[in-house]
C-alpha positions in Angstrom: -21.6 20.9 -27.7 -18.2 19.8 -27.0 -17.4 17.9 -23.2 -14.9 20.2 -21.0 -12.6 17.2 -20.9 -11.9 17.0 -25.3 -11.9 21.3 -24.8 -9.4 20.7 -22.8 -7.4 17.8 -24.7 -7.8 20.1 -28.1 -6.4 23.2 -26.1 -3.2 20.4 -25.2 -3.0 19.5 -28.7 -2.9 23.2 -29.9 -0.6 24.5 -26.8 -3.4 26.9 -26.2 -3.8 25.7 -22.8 -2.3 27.7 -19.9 0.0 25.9 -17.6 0.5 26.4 -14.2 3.3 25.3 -12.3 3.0 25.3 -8.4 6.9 24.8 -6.7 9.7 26.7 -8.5 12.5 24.4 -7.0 14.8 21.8 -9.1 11.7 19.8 -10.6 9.1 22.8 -11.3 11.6 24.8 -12.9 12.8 22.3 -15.9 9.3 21.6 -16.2 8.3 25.1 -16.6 11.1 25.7 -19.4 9.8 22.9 -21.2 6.4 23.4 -20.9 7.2 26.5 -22.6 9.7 25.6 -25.1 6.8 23.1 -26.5 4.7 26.8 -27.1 2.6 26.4 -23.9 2.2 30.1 -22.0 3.5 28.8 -18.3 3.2 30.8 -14.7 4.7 29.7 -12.4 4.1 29.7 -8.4 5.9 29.6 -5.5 5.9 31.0 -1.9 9.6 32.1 -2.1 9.9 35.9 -3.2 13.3 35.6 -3.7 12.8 32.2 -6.4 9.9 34.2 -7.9 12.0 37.8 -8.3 14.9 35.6 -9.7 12.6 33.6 -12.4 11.5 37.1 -13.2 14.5 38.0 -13.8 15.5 35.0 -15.9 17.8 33.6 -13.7 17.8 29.9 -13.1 18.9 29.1 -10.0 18.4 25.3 -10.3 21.8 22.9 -12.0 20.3 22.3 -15.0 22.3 22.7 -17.8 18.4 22.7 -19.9 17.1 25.4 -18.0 20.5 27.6 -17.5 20.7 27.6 -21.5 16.3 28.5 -22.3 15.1 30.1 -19.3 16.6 33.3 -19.6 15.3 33.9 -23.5 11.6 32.3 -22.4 11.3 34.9 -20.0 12.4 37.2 -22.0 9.5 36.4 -24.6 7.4 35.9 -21.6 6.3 32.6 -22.2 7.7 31.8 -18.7 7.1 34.7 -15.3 6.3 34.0 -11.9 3.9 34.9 -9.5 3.0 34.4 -5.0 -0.3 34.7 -5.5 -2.0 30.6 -6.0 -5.5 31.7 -5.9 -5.5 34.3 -8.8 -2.7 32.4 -11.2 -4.9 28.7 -10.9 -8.1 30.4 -11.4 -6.5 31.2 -14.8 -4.7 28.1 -16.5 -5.9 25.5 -17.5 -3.1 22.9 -16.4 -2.0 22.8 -13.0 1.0 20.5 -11.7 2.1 20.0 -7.7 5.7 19.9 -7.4 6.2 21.0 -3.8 8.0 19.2 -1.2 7.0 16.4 0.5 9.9 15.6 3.4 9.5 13.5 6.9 8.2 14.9 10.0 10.4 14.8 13.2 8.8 11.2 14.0 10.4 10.0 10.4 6.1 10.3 8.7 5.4 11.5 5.5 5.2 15.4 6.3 2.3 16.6 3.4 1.5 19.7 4.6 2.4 21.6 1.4 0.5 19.2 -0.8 -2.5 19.4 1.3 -2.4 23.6 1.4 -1.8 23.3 -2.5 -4.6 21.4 -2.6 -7.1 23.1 -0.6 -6.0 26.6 -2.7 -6.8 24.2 -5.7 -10.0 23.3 -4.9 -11.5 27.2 -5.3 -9.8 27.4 -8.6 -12.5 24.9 -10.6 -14.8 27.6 -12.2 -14.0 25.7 -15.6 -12.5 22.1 -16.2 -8.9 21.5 -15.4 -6.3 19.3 -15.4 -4.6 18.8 -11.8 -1.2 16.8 -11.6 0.3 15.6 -8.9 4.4 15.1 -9.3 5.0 15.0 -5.4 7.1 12.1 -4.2 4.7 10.0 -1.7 3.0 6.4 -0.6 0.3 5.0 -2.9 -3.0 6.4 -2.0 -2.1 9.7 -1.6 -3.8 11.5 -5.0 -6.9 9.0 -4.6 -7.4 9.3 -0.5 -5.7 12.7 0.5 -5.4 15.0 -2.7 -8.8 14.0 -4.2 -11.1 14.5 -1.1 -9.5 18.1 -0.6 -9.8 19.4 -4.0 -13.9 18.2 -3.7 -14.4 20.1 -0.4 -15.7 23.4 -2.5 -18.4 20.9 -3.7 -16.5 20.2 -6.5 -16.6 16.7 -8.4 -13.3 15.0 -9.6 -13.5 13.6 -13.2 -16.7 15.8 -13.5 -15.4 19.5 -12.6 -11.4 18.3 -12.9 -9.2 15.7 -14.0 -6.9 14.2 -11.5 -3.1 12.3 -12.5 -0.3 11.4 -10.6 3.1 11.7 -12.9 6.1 10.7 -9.9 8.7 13.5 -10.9 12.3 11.4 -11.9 15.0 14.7 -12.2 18.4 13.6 -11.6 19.6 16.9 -9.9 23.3 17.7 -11.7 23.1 15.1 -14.6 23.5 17.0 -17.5 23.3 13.5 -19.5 19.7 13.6 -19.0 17.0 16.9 -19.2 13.8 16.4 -18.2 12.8 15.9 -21.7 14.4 12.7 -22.1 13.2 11.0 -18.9 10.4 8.3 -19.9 7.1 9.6 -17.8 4.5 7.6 -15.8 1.2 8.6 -16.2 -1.7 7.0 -13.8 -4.9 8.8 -13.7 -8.3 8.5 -11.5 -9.9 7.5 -14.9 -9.4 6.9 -18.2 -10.1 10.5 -19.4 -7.3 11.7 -16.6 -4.8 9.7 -17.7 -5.3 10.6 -21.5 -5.3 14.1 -20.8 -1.9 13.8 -18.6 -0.3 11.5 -21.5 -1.4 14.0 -24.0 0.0 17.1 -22.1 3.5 14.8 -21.3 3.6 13.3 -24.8 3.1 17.3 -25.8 6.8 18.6 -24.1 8.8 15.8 -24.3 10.9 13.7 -26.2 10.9 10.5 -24.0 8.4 8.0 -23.9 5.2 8.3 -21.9 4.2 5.2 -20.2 0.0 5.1 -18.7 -0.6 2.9 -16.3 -4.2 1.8 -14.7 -4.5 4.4 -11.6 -2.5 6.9 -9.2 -1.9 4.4 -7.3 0.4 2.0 -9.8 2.1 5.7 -10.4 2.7 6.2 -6.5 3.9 2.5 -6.2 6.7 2.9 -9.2 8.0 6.1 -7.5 8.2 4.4 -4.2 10.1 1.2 -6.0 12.9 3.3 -7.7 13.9 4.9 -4.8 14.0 1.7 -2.7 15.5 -0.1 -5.3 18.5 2.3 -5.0 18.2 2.3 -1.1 18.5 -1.5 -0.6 21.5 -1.8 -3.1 23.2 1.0 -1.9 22.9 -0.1 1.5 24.0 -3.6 0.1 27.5 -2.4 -1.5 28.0 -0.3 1.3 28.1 -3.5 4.1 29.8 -5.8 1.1 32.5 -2.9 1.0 33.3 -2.8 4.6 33.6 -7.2 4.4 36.1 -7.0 1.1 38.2 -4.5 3.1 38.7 -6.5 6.1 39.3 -9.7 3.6 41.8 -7.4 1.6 40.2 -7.6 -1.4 39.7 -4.6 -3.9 35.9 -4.6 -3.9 36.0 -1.7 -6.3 37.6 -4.0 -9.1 35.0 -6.8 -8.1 32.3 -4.8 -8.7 34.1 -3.7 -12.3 34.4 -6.9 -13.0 31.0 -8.1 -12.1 29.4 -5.3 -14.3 30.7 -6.9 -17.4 28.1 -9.2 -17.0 25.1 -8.0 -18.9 22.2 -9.0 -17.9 21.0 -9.6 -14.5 23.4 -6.8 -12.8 23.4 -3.3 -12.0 26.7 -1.8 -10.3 26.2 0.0 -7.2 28.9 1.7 -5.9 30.3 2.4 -1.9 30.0 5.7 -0.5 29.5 7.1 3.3 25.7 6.1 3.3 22.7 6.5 1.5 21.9 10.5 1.3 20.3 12.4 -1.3 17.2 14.3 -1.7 14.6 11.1 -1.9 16.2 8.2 -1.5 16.8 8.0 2.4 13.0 9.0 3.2 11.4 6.5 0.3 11.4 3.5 2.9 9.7 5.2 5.3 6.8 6.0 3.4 5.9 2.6 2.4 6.1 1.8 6.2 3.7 4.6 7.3 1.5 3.4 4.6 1.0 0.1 5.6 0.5 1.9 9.0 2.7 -0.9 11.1 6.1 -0.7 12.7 9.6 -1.0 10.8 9.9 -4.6 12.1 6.5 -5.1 10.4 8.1 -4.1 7.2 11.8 -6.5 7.2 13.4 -4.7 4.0 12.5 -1.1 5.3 13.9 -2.3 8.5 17.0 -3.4 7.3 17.9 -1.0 5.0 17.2 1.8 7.3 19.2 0.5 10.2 22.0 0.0 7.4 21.6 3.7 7.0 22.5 4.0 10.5 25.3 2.0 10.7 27.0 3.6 7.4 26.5 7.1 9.5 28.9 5.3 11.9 31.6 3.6 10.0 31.6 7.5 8.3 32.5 8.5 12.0 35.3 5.8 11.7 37.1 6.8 8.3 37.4 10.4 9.7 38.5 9.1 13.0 41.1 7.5 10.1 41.4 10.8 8.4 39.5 8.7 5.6 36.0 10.1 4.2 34.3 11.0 0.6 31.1 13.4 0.6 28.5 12.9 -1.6 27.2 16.1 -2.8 25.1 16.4 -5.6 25.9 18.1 -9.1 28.7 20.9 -8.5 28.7 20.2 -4.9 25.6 22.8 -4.0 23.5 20.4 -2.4 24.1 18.4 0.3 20.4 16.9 1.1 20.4 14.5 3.8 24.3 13.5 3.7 25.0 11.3 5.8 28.6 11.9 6.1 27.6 15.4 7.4 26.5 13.4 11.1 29.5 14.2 12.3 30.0 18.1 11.6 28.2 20.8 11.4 28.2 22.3 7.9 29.7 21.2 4.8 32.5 24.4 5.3 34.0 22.3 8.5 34.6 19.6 5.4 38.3 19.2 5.5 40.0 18.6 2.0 43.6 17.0 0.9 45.6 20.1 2.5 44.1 19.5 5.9 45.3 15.7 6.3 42.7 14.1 4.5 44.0 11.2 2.5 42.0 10.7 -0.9 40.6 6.8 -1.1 39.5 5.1 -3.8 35.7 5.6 -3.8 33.3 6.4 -6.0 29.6 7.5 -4.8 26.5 6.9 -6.4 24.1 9.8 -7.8 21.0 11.0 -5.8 18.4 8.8 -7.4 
């Protein structure tokens, strides 16, 4: 008799498997679309009626220039619909991925409520093997020592009753250079089976690479470093920019210049501060995971007090009627700008024909 874990990887292999997707926002919803342009039957799930009626409908309310141009003819041949209800729709498929939010509390702590509720819903869904993936941005640890014990608590054994993976999501929100089909994926699972199943059912929808690695953990870990790779050398440019300008020097041709180099250099690029949807929360996950103070941690430390002190030379270009917002895509999100410390809403956001005088900046992406 055939094992439930090669059922499962033959039902991968065939697209026979069900996939569900659990968080219709700008990750789950590329992933959906592809899942199901690779022939897979997807659901999706989310606690939004209005994102579930819309995905219904076939309209994609994510910038994605991928999913704008397939979802609307994949639910039409419904290989893509949408559902509320997490109990009945994971019951059902035989893949389930985690792409819900994962922000910082009030106290500036890793906030992982929705994973943990996604997780306990999860954990009644194991009448039959399944595949459980974890895309959630968070510390290392989190699948093996938060996610695992929860999806158990029904008396449930991982790599027995499930497989377990953490794959760190890598969309860049607005970039239509780049789909989520040509982003290389990271693949770490709680065992070898795990991650063979995750790099078979990655390797299955896209055209990128898929790189395993030895556990959830590594997985966590690379997330973690990309994000504070971009934080420290944003940061960085940002304090090197405010020295060239009082040395008169045009740092934005130094850096130009400097890029031609090629190895050994990536350009970074000034802005008002380090905003975006990840990025400005990254640093403080590594620091509630070593469970010690910033000054504990020095390069948390310092690049999150650099955060702070971008928000205020922000407040002294528009005191100088000088200011660039960096707003992702077409300008629809906004997540943790930091120019925005000093008004309310992005509509108070003077432009040229209210006095603002364009400057020669150029901002770096989200990620």
């Amino acid at each position: 008799m055939e094992n439930p874990s090669a059922t499962l990887l033959r039902k991968i292999e065939t697209r026979s498997a069900k996939i569900c997707i659990v968080g219709l926002g700008y990750v789950g919803v590329p992933l959906a679309v592809a899942s199901a342009e690779a022939g897979f039957q997807v659901i999706g799930v989310d606690v939004d009626k209005t994102k579930v009626q819309q995905v219904n409908s076939g309209t994609c309310y994510v910038e994605d220039a991928y999913s704008e141009r397939l979802l609307p003819s994949l639910v039409k041949q419904r290989k893509i619909w949408a559902s509320m209800n997490l109990d009945e729709q994971a019951e059902h498929s035989d893949v389930i991925i985690v792409c819900v939010p994962t922000p910082l509390n009030e106290k500036e702590e890793p906030d992982l409520s929705y994973v943990k509720s996604v997780a306990k819903s999860l954990s009644r869904a194991f009448s039959r093997f399944k595949l459980v993936i974890l895309e959630s941005t968070s510390f290392p640890g989190t699948t093996e020592n938060i996610v695992k014990p929860i999806l158990e608590r029904a008396g449930k054994t991982a790599t027995r009753d499930f497989a377990l993976v953490y794959s760190p999501e890598r969309i860049d929100y607005g970039n239509p250079r780049y789909s989520v089909k040509d982003i290389a994926k990271i693949v770490g699972g709680l065992d070898p089976q795990s991650t063979r199943l995750g790099a078979a059912f990655y390797e299955s929808i896209l055209k990128a690479p898929v790189v395993k690695v030895s556990s959830p953990s590594v997985a966590e870990a690379a997330k973690i470093l990309e994000n504070i790779f971009r934080y420290v050398n944003i940061g960085l440019v940002n304090e090197l920019s405010v020295l060239h300008e009082e040395l008169g020097v045009d740092f934005i041709e130094a850096i130009g210049a400097a890029a031609t180099k090629p190895f050994g250099f990536m350009a970074h690029y000034p802005g008002p501060g380090i905003g975006g949807h990840c990025i400005p929360k990254d640093p403080f996950y590594l620091v509630y995971r070593k469970g010690c103070e910033q000054d504990d941690a020095p390069t948390c430390s310092v690049t999150t007090d650099v955060g702070v002190a971008e928000v205020k030379e922000t407040g002294s270009w528009l005191d100088r009627g000088l200011v660039g917002f960096g707003l992702q895509g077409r300008g629809e999100r906004y997540q943790e700008e930091p120019s925005l410390g000093g008004v309310e809403a992005p509509s108070e956001i003077s432009g040229p024909s209210q006095g603002l005088r364009p400057v020669r900046l150029k901002c770096d992406g989200p990620r």
